[in-house]
C-alpha positions as CSV (number, residue, x, y, z in Angstrom):
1,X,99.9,106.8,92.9
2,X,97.9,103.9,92.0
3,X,100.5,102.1,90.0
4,X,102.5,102.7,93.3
5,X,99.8,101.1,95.3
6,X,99.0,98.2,92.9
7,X,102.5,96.9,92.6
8,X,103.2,97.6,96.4
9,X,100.2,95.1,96.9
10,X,101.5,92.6,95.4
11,X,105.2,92.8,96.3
12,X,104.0,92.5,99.8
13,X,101.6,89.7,99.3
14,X,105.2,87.8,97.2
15,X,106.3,88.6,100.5
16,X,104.3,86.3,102.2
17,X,104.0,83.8,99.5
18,X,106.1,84.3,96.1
19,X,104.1,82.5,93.7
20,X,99.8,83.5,94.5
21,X,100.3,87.1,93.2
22,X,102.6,85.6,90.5
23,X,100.0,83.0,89.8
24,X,97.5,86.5,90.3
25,X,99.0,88.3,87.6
26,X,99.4,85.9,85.3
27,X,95.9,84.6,85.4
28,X,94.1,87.8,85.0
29,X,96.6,88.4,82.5
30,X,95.5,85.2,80.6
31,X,91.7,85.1,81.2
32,X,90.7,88.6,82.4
33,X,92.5,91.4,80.2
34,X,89.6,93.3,81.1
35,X,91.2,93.3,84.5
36,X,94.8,93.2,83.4
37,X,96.6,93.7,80.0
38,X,100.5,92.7,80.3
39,X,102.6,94.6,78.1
40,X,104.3,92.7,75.5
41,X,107.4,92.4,78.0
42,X,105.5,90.6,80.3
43,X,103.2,88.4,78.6
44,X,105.1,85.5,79.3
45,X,103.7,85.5,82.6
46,X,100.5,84.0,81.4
47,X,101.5,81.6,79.3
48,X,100.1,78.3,79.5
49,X,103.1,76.7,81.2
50,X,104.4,79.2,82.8
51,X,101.0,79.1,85.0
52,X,101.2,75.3,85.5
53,X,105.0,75.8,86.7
54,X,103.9,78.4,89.1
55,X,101.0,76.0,90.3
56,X,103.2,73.5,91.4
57,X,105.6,75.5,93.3
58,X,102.6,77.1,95.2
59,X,101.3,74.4,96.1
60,X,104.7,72.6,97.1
61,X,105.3,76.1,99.2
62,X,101.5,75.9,100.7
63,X,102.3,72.2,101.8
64,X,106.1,73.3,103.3
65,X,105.2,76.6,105.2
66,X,102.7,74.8,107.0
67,X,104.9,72.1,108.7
68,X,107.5,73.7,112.0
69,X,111.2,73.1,111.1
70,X,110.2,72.9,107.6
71,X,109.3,76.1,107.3
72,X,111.8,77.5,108.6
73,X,113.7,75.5,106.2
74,X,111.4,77.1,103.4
75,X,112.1,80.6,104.5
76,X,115.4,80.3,104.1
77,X,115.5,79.2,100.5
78,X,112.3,82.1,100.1
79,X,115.1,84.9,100.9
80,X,115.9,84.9,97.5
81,X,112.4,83.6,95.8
82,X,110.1,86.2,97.6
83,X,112.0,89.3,96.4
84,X,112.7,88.1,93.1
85,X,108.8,87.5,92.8
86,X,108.4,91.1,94.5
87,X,110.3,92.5,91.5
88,X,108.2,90.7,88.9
89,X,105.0,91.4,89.9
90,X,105.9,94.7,90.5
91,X,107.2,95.5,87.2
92,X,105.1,94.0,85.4
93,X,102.1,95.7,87.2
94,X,103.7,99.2,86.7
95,X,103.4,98.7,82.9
96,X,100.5,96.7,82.6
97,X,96.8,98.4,82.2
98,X,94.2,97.1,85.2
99,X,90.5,98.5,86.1
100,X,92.1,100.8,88.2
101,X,94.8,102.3,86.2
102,X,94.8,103.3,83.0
103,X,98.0,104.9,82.3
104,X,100.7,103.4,84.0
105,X,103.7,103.3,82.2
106,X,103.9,107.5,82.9
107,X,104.6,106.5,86.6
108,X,108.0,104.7,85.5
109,X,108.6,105.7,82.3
110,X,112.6,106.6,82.5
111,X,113.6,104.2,84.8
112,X,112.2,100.8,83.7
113,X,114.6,98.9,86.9
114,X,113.1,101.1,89.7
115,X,110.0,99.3,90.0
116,X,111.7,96.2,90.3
117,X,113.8,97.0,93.0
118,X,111.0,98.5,94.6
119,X,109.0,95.5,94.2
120,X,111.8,93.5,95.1
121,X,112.6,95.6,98.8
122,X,108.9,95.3,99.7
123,X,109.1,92.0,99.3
124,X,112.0,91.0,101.1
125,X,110.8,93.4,104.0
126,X,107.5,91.7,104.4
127,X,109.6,88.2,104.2
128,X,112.0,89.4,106.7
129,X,109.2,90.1,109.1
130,X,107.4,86.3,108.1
131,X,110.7,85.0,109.0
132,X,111.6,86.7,112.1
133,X,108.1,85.7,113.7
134,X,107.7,82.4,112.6
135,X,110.2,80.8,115.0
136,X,109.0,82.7,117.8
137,X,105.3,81.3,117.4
138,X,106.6,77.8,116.8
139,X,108.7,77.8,120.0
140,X,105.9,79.5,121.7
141,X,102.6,77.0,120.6
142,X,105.3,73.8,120.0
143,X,104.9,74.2,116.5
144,X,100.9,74.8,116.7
145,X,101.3,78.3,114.9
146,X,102.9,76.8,112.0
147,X,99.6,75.9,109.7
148,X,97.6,78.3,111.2
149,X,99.9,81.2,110.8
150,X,100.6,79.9,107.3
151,X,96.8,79.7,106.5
152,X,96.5,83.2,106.9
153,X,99.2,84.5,105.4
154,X,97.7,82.7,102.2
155,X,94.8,83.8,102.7
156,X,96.2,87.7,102.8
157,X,98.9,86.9,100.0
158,X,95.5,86.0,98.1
159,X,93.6,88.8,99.4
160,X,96.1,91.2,98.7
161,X,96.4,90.1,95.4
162,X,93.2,90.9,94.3
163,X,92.8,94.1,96.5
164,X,96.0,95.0,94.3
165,X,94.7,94.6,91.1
166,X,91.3,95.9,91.1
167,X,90.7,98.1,93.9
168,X,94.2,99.3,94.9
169,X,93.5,102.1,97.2
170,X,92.5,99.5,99.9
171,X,96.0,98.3,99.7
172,X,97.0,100.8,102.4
173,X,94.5,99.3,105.0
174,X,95.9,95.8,103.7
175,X,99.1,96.9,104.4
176,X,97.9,98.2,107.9
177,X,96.2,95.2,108.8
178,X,99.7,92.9,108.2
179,X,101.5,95.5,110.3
180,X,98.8,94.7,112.9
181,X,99.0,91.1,112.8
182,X,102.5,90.6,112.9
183,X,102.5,92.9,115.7
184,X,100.3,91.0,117.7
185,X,101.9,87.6,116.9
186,X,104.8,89.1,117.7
187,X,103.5,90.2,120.8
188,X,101.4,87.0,122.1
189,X,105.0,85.1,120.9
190,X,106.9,86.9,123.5
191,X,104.1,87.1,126.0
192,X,104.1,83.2,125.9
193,X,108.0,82.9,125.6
194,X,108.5,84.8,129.2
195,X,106.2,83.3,130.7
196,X,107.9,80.0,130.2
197,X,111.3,81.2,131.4
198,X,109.8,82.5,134.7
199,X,111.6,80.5,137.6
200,X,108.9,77.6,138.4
201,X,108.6,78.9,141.9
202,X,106.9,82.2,140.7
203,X,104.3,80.5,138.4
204,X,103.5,77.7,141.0
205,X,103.1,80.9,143.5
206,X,100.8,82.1,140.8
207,X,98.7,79.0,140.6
């Protein structure tokens, strides 16, 4: 169940940024292997240039998703990036030792593919979601919800990350919490969008 919830954690946070639990794994990978061990399958994820790679896309992807039209842009080309990260992190997650789990590769350990179509659904599902309300809020504010909206999705792709690796029963309230917020922005999103298609002669009754 752990393993479950560890890779789960950070196919959803590739979901809302492919390359910070990437960058995640690989770095704890590298530096703490007292957090994370990679199996010898994945240890290419903390190698030295791998890393650097992986900090220049994010911070190419941190600069795009926060400007409007451009990140919808972004999200397009994502559909393929976020799932693929999804699958990655996953996998490797579901072999690799962490402070939490200390036997993982008896979770998957007939089907090496399943977790990385697993990994690779979750994240496409959380991305489908980004992408579906990210329009909405930019209509709705004139683009005002663009770097904000981004901001915290970095900031939960990061959170996530780490809630993943060391303390992965908290992923489920995580998990909660994005359900909650995409809910609401959903919500305020259409609140705002029917208000401004309201015939002008109701709102100026209103005022």
């Amino acid at each position: 169940m752990l393993e479950f919830l560890t890779g789960s954690g950070l196919a959803a946070a590739a979901g809302m940024n492919a390359y910070i639990p990437l960058l995640a794994v690989g770095v704890a990978g590298r530096f703490f292997p007292d957090a994370m061990q990679l199996p010898d399958g994945w240890a290419w994820l903390s190698n030295g240039w791998v890393l650097g790679i992986i900090a220049v896309l994010l911070v190419v992807e941190v600069v795009a998703d926060k400007i409007p039209a451009v990140d919808s842009v972004n999200d397009v080309i994502q559909t393929i990036v976020r799932p693929t990260a999804g699958g990655l992190v996953f996998g490797s997650s579901s072999t690799a030792s962490t402070v939490a789990v200390t036997d993982p590769a008896e979770f998957f350990s007939t089907h090496q593919w399943v977790p990385i179509l697993v990994g690779a659904v979750i994240a496409l599902t959380v991305h489908a979601g980004k992408t579906a309300l990210r329009p909405a809020a930019n209509i709705a504010t004139a683009g005002a919800a663009a770097p904000v909206v981004s901001t915290i999705e970095d900031v939960g792709a990061v959170g996530m990350s780490l809630l993943a690796i060391v303390a992965p029963l908290l992923v489920v309230v995580a998990l909660l919490l994005l359900g909650l917020f995409g809910w609401s922005v959903w919500r305020s999103a259409r609140r705002r969008r029917n208000a401004d298609l309201r015939p002008a002669t109701e709102r100026m009754a209103d005022g």
